[in-house]
PDB file of N, CA, C and O in Angstrom:
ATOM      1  N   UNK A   1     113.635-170.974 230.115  1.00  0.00           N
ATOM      2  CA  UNK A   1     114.182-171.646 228.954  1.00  0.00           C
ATOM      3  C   UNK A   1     114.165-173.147 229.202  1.00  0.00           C
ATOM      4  O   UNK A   1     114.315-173.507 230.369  1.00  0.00           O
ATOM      5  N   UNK A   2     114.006-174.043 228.284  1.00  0.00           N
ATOM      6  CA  UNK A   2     113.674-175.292 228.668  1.00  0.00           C
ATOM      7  C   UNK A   2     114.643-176.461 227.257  1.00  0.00           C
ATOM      8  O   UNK A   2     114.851-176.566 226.049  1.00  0.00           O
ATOM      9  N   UNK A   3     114.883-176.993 228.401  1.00  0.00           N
ATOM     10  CA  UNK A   3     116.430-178.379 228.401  1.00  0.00           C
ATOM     11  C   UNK A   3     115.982-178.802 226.862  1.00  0.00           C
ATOM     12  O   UNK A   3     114.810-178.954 226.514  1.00  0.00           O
ATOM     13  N   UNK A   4     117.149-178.965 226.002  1.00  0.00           N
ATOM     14  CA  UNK A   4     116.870-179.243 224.665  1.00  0.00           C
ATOM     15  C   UNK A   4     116.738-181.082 224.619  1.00  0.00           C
ATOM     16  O   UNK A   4     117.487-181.807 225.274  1.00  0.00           O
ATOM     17  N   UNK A   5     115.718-181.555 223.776  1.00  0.00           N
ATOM     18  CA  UNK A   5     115.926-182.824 224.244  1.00  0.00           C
ATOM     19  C   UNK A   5     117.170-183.307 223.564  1.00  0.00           C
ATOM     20  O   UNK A   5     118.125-182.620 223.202  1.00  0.00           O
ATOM     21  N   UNK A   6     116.973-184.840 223.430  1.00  0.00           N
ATOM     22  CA  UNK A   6     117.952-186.302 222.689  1.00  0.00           C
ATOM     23  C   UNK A   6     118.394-185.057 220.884  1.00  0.00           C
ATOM     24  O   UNK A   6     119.299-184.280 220.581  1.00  0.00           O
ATOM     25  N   UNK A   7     117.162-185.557 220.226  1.00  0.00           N
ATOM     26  CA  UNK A   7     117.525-185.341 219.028  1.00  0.00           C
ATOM     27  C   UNK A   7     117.758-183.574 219.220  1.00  0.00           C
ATOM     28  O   UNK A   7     118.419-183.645 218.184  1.00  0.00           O
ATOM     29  N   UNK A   8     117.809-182.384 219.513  1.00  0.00           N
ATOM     30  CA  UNK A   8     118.108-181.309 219.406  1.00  0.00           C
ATOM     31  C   UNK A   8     119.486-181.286 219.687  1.00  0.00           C
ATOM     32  O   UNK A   8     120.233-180.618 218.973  1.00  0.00           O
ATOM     33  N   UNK A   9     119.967-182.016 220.761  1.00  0.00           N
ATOM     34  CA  UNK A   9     121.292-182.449 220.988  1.00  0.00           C
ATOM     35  C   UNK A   9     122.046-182.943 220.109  1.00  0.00           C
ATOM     36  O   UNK A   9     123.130-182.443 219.810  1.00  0.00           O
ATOM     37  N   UNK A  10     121.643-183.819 219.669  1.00  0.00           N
ATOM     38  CA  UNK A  10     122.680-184.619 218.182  1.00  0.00           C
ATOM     39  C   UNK A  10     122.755-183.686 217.405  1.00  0.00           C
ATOM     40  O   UNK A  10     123.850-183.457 216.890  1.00  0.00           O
ATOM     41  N   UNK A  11     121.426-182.728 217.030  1.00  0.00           N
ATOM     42  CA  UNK A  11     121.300-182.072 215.696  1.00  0.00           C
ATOM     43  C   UNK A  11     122.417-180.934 216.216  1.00  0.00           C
ATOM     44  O   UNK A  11     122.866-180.255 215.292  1.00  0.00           O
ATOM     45  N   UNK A  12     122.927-180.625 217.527  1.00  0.00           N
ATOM     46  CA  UNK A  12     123.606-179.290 217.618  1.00  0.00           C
ATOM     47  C   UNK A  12     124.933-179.799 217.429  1.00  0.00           C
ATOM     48  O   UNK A  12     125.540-179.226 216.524  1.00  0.00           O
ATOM     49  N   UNK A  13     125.697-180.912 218.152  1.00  0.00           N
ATOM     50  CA  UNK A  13     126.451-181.355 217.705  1.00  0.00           C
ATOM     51  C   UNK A  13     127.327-182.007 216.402  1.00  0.00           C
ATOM     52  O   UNK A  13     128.484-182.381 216.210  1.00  0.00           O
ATOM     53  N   UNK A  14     125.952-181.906 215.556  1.00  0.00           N
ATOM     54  CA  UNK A  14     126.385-182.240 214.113  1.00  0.00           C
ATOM     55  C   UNK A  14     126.373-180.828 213.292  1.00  0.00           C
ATOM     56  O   UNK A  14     127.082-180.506 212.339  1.00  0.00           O
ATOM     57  N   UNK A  15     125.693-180.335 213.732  1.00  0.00           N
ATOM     58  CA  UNK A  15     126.042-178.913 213.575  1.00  0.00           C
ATOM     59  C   UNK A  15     127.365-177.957 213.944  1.00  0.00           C
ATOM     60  O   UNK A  15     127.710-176.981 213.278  1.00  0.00           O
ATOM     61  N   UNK A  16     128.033-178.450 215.153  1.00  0.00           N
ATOM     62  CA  UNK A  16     129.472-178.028 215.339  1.00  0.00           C
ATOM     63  C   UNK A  16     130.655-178.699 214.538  1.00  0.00           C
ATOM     64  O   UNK A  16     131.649-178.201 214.012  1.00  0.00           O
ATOM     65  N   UNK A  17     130.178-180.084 214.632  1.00  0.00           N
ATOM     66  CA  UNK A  17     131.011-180.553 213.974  1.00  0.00           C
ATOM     67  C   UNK A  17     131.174-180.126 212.953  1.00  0.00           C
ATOM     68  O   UNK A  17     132.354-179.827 212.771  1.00  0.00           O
ATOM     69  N   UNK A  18     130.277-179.854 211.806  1.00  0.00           N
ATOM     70  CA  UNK A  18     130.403-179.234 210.724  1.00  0.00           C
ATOM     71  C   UNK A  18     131.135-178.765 210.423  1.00  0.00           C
ATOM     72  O   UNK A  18     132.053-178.994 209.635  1.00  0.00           O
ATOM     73  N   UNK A  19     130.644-177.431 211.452  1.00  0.00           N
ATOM     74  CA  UNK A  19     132.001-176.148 210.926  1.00  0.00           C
ATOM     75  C   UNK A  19     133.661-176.567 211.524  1.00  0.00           C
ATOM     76  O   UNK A  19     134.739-176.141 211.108  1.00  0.00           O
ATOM     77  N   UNK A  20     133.381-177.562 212.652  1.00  0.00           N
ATOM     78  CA  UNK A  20     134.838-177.878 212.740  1.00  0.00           C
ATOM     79  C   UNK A  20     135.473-178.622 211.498  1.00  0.00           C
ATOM     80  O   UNK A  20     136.700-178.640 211.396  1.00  0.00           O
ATOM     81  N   UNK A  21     134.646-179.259 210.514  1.00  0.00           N
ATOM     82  CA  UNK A  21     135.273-179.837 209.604  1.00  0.00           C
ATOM     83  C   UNK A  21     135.599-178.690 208.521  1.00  0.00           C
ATOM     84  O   UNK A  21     136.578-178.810 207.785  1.00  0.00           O
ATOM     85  N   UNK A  22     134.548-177.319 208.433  1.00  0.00           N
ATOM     86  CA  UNK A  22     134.958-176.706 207.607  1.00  0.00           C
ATOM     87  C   UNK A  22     136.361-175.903 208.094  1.00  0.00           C
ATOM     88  O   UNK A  22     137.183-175.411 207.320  1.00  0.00           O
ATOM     89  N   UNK A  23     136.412-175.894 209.188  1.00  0.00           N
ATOM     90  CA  UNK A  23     137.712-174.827 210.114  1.00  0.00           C
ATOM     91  C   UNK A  23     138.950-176.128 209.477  1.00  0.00           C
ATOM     92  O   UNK A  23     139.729-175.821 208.574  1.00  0.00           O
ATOM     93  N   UNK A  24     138.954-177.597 210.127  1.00  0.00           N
ATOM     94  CA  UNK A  24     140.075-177.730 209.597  1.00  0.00           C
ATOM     95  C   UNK A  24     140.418-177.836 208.223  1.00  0.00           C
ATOM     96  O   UNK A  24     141.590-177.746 207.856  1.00  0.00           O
ATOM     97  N   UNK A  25     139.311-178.051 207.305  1.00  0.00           N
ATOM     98  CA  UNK A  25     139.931-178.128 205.546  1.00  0.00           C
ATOM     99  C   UNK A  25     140.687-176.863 205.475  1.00  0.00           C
ATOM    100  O   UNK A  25     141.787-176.856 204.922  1.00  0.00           O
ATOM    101  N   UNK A  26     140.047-175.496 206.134  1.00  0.00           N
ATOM    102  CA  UNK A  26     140.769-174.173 205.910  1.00  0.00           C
ATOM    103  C   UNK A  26     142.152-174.143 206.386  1.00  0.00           C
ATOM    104  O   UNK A  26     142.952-173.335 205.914  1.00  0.00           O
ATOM    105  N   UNK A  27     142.498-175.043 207.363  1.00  0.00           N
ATOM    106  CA  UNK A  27     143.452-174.975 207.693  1.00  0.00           C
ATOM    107  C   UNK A  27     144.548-175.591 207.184  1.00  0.00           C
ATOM    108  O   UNK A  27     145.655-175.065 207.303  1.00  0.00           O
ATOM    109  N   UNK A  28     144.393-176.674 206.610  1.00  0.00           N
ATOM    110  CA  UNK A  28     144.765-177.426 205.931  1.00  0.00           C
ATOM    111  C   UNK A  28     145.190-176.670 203.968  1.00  0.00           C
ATOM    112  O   UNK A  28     146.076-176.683 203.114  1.00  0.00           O
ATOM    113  N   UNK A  29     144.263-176.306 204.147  1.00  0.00           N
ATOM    114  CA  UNK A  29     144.398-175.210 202.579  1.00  0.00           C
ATOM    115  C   UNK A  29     145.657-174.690 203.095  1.00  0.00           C
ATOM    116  O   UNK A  29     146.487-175.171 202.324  1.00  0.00           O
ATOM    117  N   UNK A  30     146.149-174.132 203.776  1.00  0.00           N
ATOM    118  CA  UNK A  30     147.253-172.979 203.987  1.00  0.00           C
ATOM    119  C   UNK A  30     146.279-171.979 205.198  1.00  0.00           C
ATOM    120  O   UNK A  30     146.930-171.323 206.011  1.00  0.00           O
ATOM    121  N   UNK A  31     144.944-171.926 205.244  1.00  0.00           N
ATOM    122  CA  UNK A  31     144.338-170.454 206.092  1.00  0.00           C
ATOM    123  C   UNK A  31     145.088-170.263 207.121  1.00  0.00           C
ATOM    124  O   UNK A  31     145.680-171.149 207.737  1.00  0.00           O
ATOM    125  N   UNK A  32     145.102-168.926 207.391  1.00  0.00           N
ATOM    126  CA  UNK A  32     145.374-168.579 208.358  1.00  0.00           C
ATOM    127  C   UNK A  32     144.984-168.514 209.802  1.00  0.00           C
ATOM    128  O   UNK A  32     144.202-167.632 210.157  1.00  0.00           O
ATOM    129  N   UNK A  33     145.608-169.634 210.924  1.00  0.00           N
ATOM    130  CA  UNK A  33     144.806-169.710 211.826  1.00  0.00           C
ATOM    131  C   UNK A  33     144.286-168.963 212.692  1.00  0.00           C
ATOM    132  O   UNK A  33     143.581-169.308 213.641  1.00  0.00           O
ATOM    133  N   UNK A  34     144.635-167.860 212.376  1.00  0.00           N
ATOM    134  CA  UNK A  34     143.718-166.123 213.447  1.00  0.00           C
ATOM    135  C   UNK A  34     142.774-165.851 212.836  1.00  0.00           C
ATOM    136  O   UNK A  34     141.812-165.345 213.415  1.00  0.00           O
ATOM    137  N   UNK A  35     142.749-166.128 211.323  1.00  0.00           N
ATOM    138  CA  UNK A  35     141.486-165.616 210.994  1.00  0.00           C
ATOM    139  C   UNK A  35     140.262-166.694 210.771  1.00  0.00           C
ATOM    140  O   UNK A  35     140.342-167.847 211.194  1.00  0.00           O
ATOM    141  N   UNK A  36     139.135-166.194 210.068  1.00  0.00           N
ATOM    142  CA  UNK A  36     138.207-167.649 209.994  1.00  0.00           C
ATOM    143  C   UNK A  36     138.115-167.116 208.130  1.00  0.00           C
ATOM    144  O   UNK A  36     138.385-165.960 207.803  1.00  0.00           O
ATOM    145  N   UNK A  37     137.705-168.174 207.125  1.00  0.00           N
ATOM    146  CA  UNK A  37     137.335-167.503 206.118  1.00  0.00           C
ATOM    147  C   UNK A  37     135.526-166.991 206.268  1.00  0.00           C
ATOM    148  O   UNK A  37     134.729-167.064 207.203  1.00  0.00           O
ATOM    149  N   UNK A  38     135.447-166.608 205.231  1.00  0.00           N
ATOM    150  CA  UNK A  38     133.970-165.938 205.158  1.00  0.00           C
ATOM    151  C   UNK A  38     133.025-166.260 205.263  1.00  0.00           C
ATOM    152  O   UNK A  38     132.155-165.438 205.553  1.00  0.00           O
ATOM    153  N   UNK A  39     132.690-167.692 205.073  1.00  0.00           N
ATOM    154  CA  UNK A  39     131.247-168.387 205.113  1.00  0.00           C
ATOM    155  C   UNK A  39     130.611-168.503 204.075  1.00  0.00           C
ATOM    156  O   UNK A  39     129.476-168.952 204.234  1.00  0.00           O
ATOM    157  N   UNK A  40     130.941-168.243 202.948  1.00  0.00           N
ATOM    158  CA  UNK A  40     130.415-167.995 201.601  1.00  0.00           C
ATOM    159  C   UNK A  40     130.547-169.027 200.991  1.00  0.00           C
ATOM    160  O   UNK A  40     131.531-169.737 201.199  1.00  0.00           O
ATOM    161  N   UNK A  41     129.406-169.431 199.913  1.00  0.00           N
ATOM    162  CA  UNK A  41     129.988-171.023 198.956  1.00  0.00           C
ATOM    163  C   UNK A  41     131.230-170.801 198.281  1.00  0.00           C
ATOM    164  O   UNK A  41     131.332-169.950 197.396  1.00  0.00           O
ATOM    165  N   UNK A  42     132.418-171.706 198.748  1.00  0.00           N
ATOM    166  CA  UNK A  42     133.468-171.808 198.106  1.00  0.00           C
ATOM    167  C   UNK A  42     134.591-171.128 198.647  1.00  0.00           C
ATOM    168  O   UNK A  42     135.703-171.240 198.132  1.00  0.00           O
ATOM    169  N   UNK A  43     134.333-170.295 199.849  1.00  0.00           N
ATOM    170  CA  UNK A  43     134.961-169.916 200.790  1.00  0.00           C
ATOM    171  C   UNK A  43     134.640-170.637 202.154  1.00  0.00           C
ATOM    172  O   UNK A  43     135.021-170.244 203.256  1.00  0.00           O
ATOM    173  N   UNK A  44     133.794-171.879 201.874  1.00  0.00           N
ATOM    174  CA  UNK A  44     133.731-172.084 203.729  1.00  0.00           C
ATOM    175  C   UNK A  44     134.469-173.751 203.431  1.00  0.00           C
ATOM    176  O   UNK A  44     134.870-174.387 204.406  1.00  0.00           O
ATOM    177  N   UNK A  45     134.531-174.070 202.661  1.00  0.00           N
ATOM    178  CA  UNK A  45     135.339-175.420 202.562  1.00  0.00           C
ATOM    179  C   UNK A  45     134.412-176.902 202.996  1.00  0.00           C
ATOM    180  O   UNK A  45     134.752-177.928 203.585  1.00  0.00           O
ATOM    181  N   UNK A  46     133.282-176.510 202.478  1.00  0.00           N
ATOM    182  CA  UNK A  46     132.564-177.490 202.742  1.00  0.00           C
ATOM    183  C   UNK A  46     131.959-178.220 201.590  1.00  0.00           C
ATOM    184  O   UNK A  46     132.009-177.559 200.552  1.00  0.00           O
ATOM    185  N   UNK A  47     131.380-179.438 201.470  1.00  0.00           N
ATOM    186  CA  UNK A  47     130.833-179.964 200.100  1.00  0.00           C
ATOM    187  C   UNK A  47     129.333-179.844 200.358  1.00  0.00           C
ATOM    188  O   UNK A  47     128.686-179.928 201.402  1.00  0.00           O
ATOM    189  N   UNK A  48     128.885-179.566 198.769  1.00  0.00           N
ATOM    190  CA  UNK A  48     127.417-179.421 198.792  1.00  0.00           C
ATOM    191  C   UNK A  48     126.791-179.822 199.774  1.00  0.00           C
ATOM    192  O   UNK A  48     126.451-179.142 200.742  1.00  0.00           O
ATOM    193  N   UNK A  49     126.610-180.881 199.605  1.00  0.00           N
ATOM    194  CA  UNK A  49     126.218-181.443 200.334  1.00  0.00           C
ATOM    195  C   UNK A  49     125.953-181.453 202.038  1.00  0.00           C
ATOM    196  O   UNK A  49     124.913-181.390 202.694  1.00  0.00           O
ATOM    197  N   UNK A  50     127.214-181.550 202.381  1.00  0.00           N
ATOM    198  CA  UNK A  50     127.553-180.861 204.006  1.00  0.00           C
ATOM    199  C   UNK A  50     126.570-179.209 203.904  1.00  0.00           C
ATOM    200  O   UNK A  50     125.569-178.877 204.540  1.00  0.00           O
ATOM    201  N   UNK A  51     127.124-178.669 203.154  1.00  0.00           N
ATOM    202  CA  UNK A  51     126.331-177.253 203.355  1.00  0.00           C
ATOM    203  C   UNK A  51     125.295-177.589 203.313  1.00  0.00           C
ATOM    204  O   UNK A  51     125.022-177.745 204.504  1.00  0.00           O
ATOM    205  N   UNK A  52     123.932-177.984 202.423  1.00  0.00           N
ATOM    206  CA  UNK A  52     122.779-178.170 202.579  1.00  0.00           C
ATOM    207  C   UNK A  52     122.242-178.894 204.169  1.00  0.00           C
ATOM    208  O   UNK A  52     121.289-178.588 204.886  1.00  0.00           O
ATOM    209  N   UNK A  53     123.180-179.832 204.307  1.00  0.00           N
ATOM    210  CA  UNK A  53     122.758-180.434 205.781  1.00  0.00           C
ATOM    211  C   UNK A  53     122.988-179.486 206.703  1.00  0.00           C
ATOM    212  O   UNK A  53     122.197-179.469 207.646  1.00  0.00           O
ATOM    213  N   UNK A  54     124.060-178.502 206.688  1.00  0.00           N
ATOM    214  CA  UNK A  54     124.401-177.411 207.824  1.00  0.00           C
ATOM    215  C   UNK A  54     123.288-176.288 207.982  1.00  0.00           C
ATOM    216  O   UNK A  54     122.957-175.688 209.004  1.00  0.00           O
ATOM    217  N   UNK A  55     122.727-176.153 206.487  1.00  0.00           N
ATOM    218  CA  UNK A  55     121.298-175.088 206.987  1.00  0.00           C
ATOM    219  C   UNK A  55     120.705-175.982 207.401  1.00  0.00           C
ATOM    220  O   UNK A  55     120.799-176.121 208.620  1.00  0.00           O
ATOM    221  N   UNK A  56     120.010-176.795 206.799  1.00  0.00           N
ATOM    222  CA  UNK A  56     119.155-178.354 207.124  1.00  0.00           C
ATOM    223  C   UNK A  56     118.927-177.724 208.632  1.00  0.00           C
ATOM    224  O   UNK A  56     118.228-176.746 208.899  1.00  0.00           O
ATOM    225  N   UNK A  57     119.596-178.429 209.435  1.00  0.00           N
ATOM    226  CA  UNK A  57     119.888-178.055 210.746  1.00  0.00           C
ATOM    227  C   UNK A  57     119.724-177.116 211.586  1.00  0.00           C
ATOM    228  O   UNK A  57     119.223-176.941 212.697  1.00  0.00           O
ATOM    229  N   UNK A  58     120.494-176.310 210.456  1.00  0.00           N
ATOM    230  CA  UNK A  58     120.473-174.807 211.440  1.00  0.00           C
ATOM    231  C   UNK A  58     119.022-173.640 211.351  1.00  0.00           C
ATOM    232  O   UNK A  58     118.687-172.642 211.989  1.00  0.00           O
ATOM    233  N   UNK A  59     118.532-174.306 210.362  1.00  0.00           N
ATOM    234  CA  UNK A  59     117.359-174.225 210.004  1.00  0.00           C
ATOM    235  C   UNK A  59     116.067-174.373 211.425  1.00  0.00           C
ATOM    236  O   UNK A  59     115.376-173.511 211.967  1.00  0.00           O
ATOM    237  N   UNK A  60     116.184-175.875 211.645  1.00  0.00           N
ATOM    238  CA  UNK A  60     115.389-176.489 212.517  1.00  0.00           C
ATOM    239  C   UNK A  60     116.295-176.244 214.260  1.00  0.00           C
ATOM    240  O   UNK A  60     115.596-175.983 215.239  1.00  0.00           O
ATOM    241  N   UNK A  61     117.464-176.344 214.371  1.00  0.00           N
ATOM    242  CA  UNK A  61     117.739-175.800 215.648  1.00  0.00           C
ATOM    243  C   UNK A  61     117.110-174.242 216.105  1.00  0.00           C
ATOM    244  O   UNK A  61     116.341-174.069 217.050  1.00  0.00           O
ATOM    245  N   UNK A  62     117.544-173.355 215.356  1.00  0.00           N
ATOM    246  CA  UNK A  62     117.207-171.789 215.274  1.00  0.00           C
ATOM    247  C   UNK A  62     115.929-171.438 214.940  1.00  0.00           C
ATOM    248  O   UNK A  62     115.617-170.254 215.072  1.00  0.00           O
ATOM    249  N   UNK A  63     114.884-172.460 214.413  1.00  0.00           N
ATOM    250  CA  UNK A  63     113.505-171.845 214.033  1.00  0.00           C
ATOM    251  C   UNK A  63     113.321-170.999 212.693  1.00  0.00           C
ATOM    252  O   UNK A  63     112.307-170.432 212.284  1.00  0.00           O
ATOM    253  N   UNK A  64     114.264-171.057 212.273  1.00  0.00           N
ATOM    254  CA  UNK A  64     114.343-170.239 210.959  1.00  0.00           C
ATOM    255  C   UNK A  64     113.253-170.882 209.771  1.00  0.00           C
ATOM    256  O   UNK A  64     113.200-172.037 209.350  1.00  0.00           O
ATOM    257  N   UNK A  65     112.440-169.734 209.411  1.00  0.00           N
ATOM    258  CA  UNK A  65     111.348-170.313 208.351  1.00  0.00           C
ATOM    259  C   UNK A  65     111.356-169.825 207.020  1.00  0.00           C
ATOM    260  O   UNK A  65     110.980-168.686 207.294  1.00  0.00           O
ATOM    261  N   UNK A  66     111.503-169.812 205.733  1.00  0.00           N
ATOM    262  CA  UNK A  66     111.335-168.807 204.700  1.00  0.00           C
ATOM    263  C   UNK A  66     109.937-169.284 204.290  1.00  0.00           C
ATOM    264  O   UNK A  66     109.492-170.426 204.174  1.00  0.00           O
ATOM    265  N   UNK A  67     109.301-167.931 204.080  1.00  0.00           N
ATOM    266  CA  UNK A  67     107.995-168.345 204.057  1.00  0.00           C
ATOM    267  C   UNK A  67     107.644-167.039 202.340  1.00  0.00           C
ATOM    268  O   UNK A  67     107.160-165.953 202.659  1.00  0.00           O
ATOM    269  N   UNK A  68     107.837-167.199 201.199  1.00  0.00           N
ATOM    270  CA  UNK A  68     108.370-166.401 200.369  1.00  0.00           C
ATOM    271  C   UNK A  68     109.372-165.904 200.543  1.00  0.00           C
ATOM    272  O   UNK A  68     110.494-166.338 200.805  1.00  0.00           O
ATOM    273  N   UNK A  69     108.691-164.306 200.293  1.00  0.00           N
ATOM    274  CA  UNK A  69     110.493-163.590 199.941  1.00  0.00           C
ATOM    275  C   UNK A  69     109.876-163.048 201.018  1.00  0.00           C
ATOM    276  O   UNK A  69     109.295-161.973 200.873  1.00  0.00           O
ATOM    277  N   UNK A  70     109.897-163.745 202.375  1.00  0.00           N
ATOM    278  CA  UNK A  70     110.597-163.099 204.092  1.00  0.00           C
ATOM    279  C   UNK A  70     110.892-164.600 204.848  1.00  0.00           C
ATOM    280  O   UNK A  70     110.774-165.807 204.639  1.00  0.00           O
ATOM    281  N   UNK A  71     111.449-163.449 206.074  1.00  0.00           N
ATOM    282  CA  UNK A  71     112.522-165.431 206.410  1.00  0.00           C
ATOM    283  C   UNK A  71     111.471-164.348 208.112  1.00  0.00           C
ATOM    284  O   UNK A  71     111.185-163.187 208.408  1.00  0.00           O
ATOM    285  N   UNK A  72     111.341-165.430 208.556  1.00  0.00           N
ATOM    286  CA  UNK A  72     111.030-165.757 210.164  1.00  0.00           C
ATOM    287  C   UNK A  72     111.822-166.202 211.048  1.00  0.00           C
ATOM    288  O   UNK A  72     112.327-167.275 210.717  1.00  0.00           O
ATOM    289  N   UNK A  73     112.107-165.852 211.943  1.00  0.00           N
ATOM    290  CA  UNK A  73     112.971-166.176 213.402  1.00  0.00           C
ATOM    291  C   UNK A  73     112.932-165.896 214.385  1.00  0.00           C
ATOM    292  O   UNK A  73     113.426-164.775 214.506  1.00  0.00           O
ATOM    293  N   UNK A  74     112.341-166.590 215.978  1.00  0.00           N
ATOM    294  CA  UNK A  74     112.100-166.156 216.981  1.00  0.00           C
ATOM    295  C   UNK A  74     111.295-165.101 217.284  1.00  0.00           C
ATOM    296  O   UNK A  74     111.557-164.323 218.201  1.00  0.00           O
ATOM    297  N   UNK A  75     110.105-164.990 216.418  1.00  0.00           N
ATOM    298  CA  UNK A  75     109.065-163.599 216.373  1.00  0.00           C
ATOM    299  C   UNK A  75     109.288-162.795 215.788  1.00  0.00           C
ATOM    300  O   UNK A  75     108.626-161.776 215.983  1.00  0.00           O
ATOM    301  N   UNK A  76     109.997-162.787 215.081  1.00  0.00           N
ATOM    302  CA  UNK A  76     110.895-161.634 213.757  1.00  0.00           C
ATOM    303  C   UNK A  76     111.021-161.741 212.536  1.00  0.00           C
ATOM    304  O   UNK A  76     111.975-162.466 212.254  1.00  0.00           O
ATOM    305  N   UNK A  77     110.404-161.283 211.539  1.00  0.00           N
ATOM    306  CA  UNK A  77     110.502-161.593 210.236  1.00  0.00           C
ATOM    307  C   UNK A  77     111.325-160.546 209.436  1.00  0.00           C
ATOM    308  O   UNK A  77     111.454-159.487 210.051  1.00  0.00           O
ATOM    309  N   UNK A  78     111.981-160.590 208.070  1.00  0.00           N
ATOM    310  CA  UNK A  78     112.889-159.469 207.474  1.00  0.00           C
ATOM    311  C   UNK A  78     111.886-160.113 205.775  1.00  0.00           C
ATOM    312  O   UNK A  78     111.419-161.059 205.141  1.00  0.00           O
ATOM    313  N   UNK A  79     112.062-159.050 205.846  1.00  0.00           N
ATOM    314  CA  UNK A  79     112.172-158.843 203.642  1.00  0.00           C
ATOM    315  C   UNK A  79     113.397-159.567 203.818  1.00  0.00           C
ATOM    316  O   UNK A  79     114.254-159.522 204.701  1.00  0.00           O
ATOM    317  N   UNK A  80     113.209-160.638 202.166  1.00  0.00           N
ATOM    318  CA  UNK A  80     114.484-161.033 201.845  1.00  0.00           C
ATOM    319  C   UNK A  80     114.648-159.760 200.349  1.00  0.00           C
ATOM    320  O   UNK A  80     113.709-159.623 199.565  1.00  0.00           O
ATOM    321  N   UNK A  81     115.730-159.101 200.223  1.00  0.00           N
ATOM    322  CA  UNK A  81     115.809-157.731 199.086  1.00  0.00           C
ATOM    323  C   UNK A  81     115.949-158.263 197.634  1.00  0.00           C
ATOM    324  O   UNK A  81     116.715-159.206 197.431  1.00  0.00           O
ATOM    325  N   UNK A  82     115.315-157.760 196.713  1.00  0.00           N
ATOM    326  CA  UNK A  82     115.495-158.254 195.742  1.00  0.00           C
ATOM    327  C   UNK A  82     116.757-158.362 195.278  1.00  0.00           C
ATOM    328  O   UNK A  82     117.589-157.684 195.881  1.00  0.00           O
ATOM    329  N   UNK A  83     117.234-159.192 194.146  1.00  0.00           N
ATOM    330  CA  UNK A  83     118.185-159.257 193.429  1.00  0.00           C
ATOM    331  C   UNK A  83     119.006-157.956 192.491  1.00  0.00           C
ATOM    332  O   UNK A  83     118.890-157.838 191.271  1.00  0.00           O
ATOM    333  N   UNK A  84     119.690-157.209 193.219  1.00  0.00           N
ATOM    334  CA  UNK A  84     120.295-156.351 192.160  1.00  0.00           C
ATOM    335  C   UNK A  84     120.642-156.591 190.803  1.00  0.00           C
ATOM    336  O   UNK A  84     121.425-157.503 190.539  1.00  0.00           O
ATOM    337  N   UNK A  85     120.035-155.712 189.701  1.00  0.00           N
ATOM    338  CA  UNK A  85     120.647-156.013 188.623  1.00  0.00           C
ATOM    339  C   UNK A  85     121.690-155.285 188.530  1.00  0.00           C
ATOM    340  O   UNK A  85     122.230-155.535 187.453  1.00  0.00           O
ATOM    341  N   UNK A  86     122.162-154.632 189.018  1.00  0.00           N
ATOM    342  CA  UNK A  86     123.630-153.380 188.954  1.00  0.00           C
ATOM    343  C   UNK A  86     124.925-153.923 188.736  1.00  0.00           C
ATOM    344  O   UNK A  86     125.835-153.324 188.162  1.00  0.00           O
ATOM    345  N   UNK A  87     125.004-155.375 189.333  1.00  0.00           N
ATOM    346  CA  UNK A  87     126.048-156.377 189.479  1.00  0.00           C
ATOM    347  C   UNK A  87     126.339-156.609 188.014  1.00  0.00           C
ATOM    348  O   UNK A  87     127.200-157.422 187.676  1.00  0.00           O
TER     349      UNK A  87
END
């Protein structure tokens, strides 16, 4: 395995930070500090914005590719499933 450089470093750290900013807004809401909320838009306490930069990131740290409707990662690709209409 081989040493992440300068910028992979910043990018991971701005990447923690993140969610530490989303952990304390939750906390700050009232959340409960044993639990975490869900991660979901509007459950993770983050602004657009921040979220787009947090995949941004997590995107390019993790290798993650969507390449149509399948996503790539570390030699592994998935179907992304269609959209239920049942909802």
């Amino acid at each position: 395995m081989r040493e992440p450089n300068a910028l992979e470093k910043q990018q991971y750290e701005r990447f923690k930070e993140l969610f530490a900013i989303s952990r304390q807004r939750y906390l700050e809401a009232g959340g409960d500090p044993r639990k975490r909320p869900s991660g979901r838009k509007g459950d993770d306490y983050l602004t657009d914005e921040e979220r787009q930069e947090l995949y941004s990131i997590g995107r390019e740290i993790f290798g993650v590719v969507t390449n149509g409707d399948e996503i790539q990662c570390q030699g592994q690709s998935w179907k992304i499933p269609a959209k239920s209409t049942n909802n």
